[in-house]
C-alpha positions in Angstrom: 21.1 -3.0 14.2 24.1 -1.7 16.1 27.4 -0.3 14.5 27.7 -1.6 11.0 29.6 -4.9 10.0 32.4 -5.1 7.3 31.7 -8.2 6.0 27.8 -7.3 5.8 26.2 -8.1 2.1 26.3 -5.1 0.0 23.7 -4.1 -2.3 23.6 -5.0 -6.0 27.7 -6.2 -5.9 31.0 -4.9 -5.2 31.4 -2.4 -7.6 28.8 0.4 -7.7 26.8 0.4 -10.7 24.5 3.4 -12.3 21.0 3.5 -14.2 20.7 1.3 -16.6 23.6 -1.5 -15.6 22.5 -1.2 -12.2 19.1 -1.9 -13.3 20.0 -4.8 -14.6 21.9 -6.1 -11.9 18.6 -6.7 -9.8 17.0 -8.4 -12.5 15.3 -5.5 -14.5 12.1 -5.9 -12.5 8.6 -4.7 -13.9 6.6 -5.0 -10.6 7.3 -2.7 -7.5 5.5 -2.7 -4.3 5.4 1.1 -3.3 7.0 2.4 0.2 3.9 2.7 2.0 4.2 4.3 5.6 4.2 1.6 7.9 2.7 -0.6 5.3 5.3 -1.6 3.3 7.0 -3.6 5.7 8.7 -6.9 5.3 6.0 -9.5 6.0 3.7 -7.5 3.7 6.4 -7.8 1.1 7.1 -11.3 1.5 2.9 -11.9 1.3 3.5 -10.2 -2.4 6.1 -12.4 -3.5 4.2 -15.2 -2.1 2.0 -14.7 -5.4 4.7 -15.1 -7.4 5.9 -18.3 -8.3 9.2 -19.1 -6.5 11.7 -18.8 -9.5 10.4 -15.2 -10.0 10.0 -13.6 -6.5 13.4 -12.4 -6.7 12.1 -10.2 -10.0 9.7 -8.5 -7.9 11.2 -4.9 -6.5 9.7 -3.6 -3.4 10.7 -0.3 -1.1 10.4 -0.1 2.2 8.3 2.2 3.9 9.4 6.1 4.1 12.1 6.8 7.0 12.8 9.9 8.6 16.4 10.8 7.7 17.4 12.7 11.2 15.6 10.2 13.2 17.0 6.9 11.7 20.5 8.6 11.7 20.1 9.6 14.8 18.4 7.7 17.0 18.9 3.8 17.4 15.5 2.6 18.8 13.9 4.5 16.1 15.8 2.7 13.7 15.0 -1.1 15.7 11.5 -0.1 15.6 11.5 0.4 11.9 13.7 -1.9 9.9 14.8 -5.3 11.6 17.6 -6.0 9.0 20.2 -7.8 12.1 18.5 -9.3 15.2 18.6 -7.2 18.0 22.2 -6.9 19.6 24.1 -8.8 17.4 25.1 -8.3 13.2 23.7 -11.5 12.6 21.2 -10.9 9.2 17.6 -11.1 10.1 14.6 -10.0 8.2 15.1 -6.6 6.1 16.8 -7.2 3.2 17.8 -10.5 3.9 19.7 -11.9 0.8 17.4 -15.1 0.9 14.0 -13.6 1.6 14.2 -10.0 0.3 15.7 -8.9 -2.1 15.7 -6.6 -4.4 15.0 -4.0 -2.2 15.4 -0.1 -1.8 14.9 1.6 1.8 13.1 5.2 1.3 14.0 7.9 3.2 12.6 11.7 3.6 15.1 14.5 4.0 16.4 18.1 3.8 19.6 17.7 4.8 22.5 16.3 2.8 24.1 15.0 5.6 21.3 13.7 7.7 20.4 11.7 4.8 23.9 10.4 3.7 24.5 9.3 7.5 21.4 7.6 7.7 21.8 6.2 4.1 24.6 4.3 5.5 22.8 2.6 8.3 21.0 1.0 6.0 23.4 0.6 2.8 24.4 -3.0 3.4 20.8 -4.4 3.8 19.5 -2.8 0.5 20.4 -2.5 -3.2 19.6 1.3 -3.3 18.3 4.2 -1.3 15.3 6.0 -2.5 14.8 9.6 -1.7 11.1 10.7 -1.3 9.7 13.7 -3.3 5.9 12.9 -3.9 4.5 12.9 -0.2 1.8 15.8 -0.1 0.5 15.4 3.2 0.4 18.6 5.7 3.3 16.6 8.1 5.7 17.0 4.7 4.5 20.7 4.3 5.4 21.1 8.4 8.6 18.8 8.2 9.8 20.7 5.2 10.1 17.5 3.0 8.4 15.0 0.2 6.4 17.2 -2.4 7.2 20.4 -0.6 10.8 20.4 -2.0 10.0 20.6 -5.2 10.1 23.9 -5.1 13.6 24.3 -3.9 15.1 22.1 -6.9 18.6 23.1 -5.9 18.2 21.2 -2.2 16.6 18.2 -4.3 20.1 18.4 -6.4 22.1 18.3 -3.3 20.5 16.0 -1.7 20.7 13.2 -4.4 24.0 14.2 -5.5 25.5 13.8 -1.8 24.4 9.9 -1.9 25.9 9.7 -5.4 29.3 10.6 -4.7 29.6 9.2 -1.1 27.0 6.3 -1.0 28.6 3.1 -1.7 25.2 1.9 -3.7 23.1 3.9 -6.0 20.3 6.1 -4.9 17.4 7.1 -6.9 14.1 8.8 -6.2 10.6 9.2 -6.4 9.0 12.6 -7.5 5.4 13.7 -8.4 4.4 15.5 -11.6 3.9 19.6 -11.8 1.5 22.2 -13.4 3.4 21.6 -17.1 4.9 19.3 -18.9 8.6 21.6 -19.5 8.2 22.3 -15.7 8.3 18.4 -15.5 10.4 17.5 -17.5 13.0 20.3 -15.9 12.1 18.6 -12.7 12.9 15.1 -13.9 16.0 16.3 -15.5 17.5 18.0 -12.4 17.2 14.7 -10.4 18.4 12.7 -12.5 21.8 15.2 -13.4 22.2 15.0 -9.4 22.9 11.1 -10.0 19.3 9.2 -9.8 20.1 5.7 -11.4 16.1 5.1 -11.4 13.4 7.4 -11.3 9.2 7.0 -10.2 7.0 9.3 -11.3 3.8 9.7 -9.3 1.4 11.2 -12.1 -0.1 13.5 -10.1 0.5 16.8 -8.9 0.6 17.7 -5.1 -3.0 18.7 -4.4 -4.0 15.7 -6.1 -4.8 13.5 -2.1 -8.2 12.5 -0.9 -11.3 13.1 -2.8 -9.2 15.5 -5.0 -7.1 12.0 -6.2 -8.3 11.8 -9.5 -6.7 10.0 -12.1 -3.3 9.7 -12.3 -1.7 11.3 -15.8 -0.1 8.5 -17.9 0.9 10.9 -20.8 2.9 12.9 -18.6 4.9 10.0 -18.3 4.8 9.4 -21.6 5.8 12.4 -22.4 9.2 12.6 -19.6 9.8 8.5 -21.6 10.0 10.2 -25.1 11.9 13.1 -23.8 14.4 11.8 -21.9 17.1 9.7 -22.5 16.4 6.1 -23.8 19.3 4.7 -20.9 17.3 6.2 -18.6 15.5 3.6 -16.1 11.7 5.3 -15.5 9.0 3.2 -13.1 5.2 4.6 -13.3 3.0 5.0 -10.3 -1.1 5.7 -10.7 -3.9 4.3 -11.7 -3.2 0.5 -11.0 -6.2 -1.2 -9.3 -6.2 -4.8 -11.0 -3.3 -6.8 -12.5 -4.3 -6.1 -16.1 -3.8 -2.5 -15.3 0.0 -3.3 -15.2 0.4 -3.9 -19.0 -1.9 -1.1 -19.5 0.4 0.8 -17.9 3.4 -0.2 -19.7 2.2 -0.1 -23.0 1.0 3.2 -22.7 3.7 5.2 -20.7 7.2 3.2 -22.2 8.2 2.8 -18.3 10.5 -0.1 -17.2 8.5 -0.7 -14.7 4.8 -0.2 -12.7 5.0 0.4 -9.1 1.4 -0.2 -7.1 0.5 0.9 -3.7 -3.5 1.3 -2.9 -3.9 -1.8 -5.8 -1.4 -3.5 -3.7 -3.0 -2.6 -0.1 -6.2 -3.6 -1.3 -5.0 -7.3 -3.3 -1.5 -8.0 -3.1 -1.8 -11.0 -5.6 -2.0 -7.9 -7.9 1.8 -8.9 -9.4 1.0 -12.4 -9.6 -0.7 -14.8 -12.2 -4.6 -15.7 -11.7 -4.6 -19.7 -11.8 -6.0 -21.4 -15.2 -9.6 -22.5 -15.6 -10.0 -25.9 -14.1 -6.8 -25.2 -12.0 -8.1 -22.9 -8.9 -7.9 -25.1 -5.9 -9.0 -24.1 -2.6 -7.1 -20.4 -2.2 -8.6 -19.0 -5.7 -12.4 -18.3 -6.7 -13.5 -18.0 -10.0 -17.5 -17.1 -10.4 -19.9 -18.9 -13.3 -19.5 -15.2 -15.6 -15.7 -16.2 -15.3 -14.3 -13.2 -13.6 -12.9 -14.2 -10.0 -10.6 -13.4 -7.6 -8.2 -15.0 -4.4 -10.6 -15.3 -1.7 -9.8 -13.0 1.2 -9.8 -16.0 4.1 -7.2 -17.6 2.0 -4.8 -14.4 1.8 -5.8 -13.5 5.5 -4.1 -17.2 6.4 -1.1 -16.5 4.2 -0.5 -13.2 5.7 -0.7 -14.6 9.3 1.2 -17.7 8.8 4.3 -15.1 7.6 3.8 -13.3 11.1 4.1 -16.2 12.9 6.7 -17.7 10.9 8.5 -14.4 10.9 7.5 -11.9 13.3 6.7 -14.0 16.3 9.6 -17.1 15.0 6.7 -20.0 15.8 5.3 -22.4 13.8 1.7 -21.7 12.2 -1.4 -23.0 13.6 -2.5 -26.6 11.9 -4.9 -25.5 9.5 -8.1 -27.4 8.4 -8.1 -27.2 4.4 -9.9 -24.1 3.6 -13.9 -25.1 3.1 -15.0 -25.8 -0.1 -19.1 -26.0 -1.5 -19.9 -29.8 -0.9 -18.0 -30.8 1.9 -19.0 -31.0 5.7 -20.1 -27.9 7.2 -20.4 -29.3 11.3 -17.4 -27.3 12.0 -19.0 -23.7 10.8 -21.7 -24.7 13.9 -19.3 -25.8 16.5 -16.4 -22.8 16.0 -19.9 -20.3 16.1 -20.6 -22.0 19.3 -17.2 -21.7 21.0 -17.0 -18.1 19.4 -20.6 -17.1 21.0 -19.2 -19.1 24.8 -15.9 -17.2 25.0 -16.4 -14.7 27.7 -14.9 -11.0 26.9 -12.5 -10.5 29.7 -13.2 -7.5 32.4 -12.6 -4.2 31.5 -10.0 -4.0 34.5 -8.2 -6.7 33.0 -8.6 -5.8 29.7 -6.7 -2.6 30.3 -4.1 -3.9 31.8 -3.7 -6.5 28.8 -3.5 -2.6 26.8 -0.8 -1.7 29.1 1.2 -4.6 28.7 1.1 -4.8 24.9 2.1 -0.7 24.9 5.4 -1.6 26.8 5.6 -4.4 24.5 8.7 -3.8 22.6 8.0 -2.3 18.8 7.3 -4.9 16.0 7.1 -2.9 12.5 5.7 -6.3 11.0 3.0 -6.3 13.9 2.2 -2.8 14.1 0.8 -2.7 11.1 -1.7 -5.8 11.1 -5.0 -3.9 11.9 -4.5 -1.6 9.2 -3.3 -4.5 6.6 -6.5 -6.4 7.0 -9.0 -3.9 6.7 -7.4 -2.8 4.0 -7.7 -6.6 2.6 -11.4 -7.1 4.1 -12.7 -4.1 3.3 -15.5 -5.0 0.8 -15.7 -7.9 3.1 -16.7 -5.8 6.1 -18.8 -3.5 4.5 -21.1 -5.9 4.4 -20.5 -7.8 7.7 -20.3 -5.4 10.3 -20.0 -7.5 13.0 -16.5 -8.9 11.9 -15.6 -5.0 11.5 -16.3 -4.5 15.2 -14.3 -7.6 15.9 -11.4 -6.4 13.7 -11.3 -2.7 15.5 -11.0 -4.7 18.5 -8.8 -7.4 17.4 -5.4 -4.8 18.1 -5.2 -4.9 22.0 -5.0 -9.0 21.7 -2.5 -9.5 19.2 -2.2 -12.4 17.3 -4.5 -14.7 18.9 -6.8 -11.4 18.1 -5.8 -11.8 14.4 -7.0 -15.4 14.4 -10.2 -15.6 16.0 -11.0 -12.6 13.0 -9.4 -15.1 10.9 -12.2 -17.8 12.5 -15.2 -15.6 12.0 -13.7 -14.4 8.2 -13.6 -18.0 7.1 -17.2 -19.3 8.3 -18.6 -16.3 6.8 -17.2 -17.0 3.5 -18.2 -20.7 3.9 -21.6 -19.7 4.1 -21.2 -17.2 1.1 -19.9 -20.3 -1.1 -22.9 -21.9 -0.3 -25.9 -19.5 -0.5 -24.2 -18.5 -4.4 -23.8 -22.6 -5.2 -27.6 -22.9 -3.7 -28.7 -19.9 -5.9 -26.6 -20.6 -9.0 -24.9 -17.6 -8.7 -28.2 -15.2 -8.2 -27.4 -14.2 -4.7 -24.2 -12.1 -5.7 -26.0 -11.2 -9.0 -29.1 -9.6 -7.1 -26.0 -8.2 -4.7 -25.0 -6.2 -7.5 -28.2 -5.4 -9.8 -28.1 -1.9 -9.1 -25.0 -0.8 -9.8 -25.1 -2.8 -13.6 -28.5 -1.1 -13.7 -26.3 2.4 -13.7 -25.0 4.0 -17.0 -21.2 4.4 -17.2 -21.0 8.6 -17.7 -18.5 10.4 -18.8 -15.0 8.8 -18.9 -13.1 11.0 -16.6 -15.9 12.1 -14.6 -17.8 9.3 -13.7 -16.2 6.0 -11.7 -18.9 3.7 -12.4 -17.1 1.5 -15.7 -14.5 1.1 -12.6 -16.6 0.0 -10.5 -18.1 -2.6 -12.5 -14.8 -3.9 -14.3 -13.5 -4.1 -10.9 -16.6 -5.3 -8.8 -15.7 -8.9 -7.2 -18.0 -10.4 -4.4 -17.4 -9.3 -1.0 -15.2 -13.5 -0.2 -12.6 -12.1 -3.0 -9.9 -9.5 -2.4 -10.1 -6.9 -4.9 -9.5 -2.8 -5.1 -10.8 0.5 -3.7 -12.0 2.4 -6.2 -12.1 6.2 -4.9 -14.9 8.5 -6.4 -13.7 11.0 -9.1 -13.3 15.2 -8.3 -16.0 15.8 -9.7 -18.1 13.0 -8.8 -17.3 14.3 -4.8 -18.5 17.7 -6.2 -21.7 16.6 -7.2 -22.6 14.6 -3.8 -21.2 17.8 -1.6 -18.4 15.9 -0.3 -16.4 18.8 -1.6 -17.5 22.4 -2.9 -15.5 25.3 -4.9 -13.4 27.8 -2.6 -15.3 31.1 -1.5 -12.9 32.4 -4.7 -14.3 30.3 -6.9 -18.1 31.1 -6.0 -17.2 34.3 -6.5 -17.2 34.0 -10.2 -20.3 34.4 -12.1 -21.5 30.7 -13.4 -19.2 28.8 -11.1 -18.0 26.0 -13.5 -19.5 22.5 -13.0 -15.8 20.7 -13.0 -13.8 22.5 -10.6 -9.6 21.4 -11.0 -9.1 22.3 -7.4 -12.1 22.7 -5.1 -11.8 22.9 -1.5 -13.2 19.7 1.0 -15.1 20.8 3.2 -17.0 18.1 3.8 -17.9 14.2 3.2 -20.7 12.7 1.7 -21.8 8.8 2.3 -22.1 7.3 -1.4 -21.2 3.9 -3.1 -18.1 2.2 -2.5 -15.9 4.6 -0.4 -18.6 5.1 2.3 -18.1 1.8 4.7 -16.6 2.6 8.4 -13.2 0.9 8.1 -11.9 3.0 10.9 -10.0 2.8 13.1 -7.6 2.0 9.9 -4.7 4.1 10.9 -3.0 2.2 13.7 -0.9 5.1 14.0 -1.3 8.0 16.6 0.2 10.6 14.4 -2.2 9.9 11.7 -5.1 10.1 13.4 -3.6 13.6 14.8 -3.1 14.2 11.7 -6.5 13.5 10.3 -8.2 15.1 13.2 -6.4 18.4 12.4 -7.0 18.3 8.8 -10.6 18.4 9.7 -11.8 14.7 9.0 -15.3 14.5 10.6 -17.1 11.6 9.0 -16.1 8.1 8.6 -15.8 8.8 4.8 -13.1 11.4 5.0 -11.6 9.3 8.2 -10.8 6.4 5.2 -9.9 8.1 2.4 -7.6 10.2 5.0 -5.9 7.1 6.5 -5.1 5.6 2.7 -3.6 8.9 2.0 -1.3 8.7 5.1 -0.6 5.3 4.2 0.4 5.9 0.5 1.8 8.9 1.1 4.0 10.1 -2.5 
């Protein structure tokens, strides 16, 4: 993406619109797919959309994943490796915020620098329709790097910072914060960013320490609060709490925001914007179960998602696809692709590395980079339960695409076989699956996760959401404890707002070992310093990277 062309398309139009107008301009869109590092790329984007029925992907708003400021400003192969908007060497428009494929779109950048962040605002002006500035990430690199959630103390940098962009951007910019302790401190907070020039603001509702098994539920009155208290122009998207697609009207109805934003719902099932089929109407791709409740079934996302990398990040056709099995038809295939799977030899470990080497000095693909991670994100009910294809996956990397599809391979017969055993049982082989957790009793709303669970539960061929365990439902198993301070007290409370992890516990849905999930060296530093030491803690460490804000 070399110097930046005149004639390149601009974002919303010609003349630079604010809030409300420019809202409009884009199509006032209700869904957004959350900047996600290295997760929120462009073929994940385009496999949202691909939910959404033509006409309408255009309506769906998505952000890029979080950009360093300095280092996009500053550094060109930074910037290649990250955002593909012009193929390389020429200004010809590629795949970012292509006009055809993906749009609307904002490109999210951390900062603390005004000019670092105006300068690399207009590397990427002409490929987006705004530039989002992130204030919600809470992870210890923001606390180190001085940026995200650990600004928010410092609300006359934030001002500076946004106002830059909205006097010397030529598109709006707007901003992404996280709530704090009160609602008058939050409101304060909302009010300062969006006097510096914010046309739209996201509101993350929780506060900073809220990460890992300290998530908890995210605060939809807060919101509702900064909606009644603000003014009624004022464009607001919510972020929190969104697991399944019904959650999105939930949502809306209850905090009065514009629009929902999703990330961990969206990791986990990005049909989560689009429309479930009618009854009668499912075809091949979508599974609905004899109770009624059903899902897209993950082998058919998992072939959606690689024919876009093909199509897109390698430019070759797809592979010709057999019709994805149905219960009934001929199963000879399952036998013979088991057979040709079981006579493949591994390659020696000599060439094997070498095959490591040359795929290091291959040169970086955000859309590829972040494959690994995507699908066990997207199998990860699905390889709770079959381990083997989880050792295959955190193999899969080092081979690439072909990798990708001989998971792909193993991910479909499994599921054929799944069909068949719940057709052959009428159903009783999931329901025996899931006896004992509908055997449990739903606790406390707030403290206990289990309604979630079961409103949520899908079996293991359908993609469908994460549910993290509750604070206090960690405190209870030891995967965290209260701070020395806090056992200092006489009767230590039983729910403890802020206790310190120490430690994981295996229990219930969040204990499979998804790892290696983070295909990222600096998260895994990262996790390793933070003290992850169980696969547990190594998960819900690597979503947090992912999601981070």
């Amino acid at each position: 993406m070399g110097s930046i062309p005149k004639d390149a398309p601009a974002g919303p139009g010609k003349a630079k619109l604010y809030g409300r107008a420019f809202y409009e301009s884009i199509g006032s869109p209700k869904y957004i797919v959350a900047p996600m590092v290295d997760q929120s790329e462009f073929a994940w984007r385009m496999l949202t959309r691909s939910f959404l029925p033509e006409a309408e992907q255009s309506s769906l708003l998505a952000y890029t994943p979080m950009f360093h400021a300095r280092l996009f400003e500053e550094t060109e192969k930074y910037r290649h490796a990250h955002f593909q908007a012009t193929r390389p060497g020429t200004d010809d428009i590629w795949l970012d915020g292509n006009p055809k494929l993906d749009r609307p779109l904002f490109v999210q950048f951390c900062a603390n620098d005004p000019k670092h962040l105006l300068h690399a605002a207009r590397h990427a002006a002409p490929y987006c329709d705004a530039v989002d500035l992130n204030l919600g990430c809470p992870q210890g690199i923001a606390r180190k790097g001085h940026y995200g959630s650990f600004l928010q103390e410092d609300q006359d940098l934030i001002f500076r910072l946004i106002n830059t962009l909205y006097k010397e951007l030529e598109i709006p910019v707007t901003a992404k914060i996280r709530i704090l302790e009160t609602k008058e401190a939050t409101l304060a907070y909302a009010q300062n960013v969006l006097r510096a020039g914010a046309s739209i603001l996201t509101v993350h509702g929780r506060r900073r320490e809220q990460k890992g098994h300290l998530t908890g539920l995210a605060d939809w009155e807060m919101i509702r609060f900064l909606r009644d208290s603000l003014p009624k122009e004022t464009v607001l998207f919510a972020n929190g709490n969104i697991l399944q697609g019904a959650d999105i009207e939930q949502c809306l109805q209850a905090t009065g925001a514009d629009g929902v934003m999703s990330a961990e719902g969206n990791l986990s099932d990005p049909s989560i914007f689009g429309r479930a089929p009618e009854k009668g109407q499912e075809g091949r791709e979508y599974w609905r179960g004899k109770d009624g409740n059903g899902g897209w079934r993950v082998d058919a996302v998992m072939r959606r998602y690689l024919d876009i990398l093909h199509k897109y990040a390698e430019e070759t056709e797809p592979p010709k696809r057999r019709p994805l099995f149905m219960p009934g038809e001929d199963m000879a295939w399952i036998e013979e692709e088991d057979k040709a799977e079981a006579e493949a030899e591994e390659p020696p470990a000599k060439k094997r590395r070498k095959e490591d080497s040359n795929n290091k000095n291959a040169p970086a693909n955000p859309n590829l980079s972040g494959v690994q991670a995507h699908l066990f994100h997207l199998l990860r009910h699905f390889v709770t339960k079959h381990t083997d294809i989880r050792d295959q996956l955190a193999k899969s990397s080092r081979k690439g695409m072909p990798g990708y599809e001989a998971v792909l391979s193993a991910v479909e017969r499994t599921v054929a076989r799944g069909l068949v055993e719940y057709e052959r049982t009428d159903g009783q082989s999931w329901a025996d699956e899931v006896k004992a957790l509908y055997e449990q009793d739903d606790g406390v709303e707030g403290e206990s996760s289990v309604a979630t669970m079961k409103r949520c539960k899908r079996p293991w061929w359908v993609v469908q959401p994460i549910v993290r365990p509750l604070p206090s439902e960690a405190l209870k198993k030891g995967a965290i404890r209260p701070s020395k301070k806090e056992m200092k007290v006489e009767g230590t409370p039983k729910e403890t707002k802020q206790p310190a992890v120490v430690n994981v516990a295996t229990s219930g849905e969040t204990t499979a070992d998804t790892t290696p999930k983070p295909a990222d060296a600096a998260v895994a530093e990262e996790i390793k310093k933070d003290g992850a030491t169980t696969e547990q803690e190594k998960d819900l460490a690597a979503r947090d990277k992912l999601v981070a804000g």
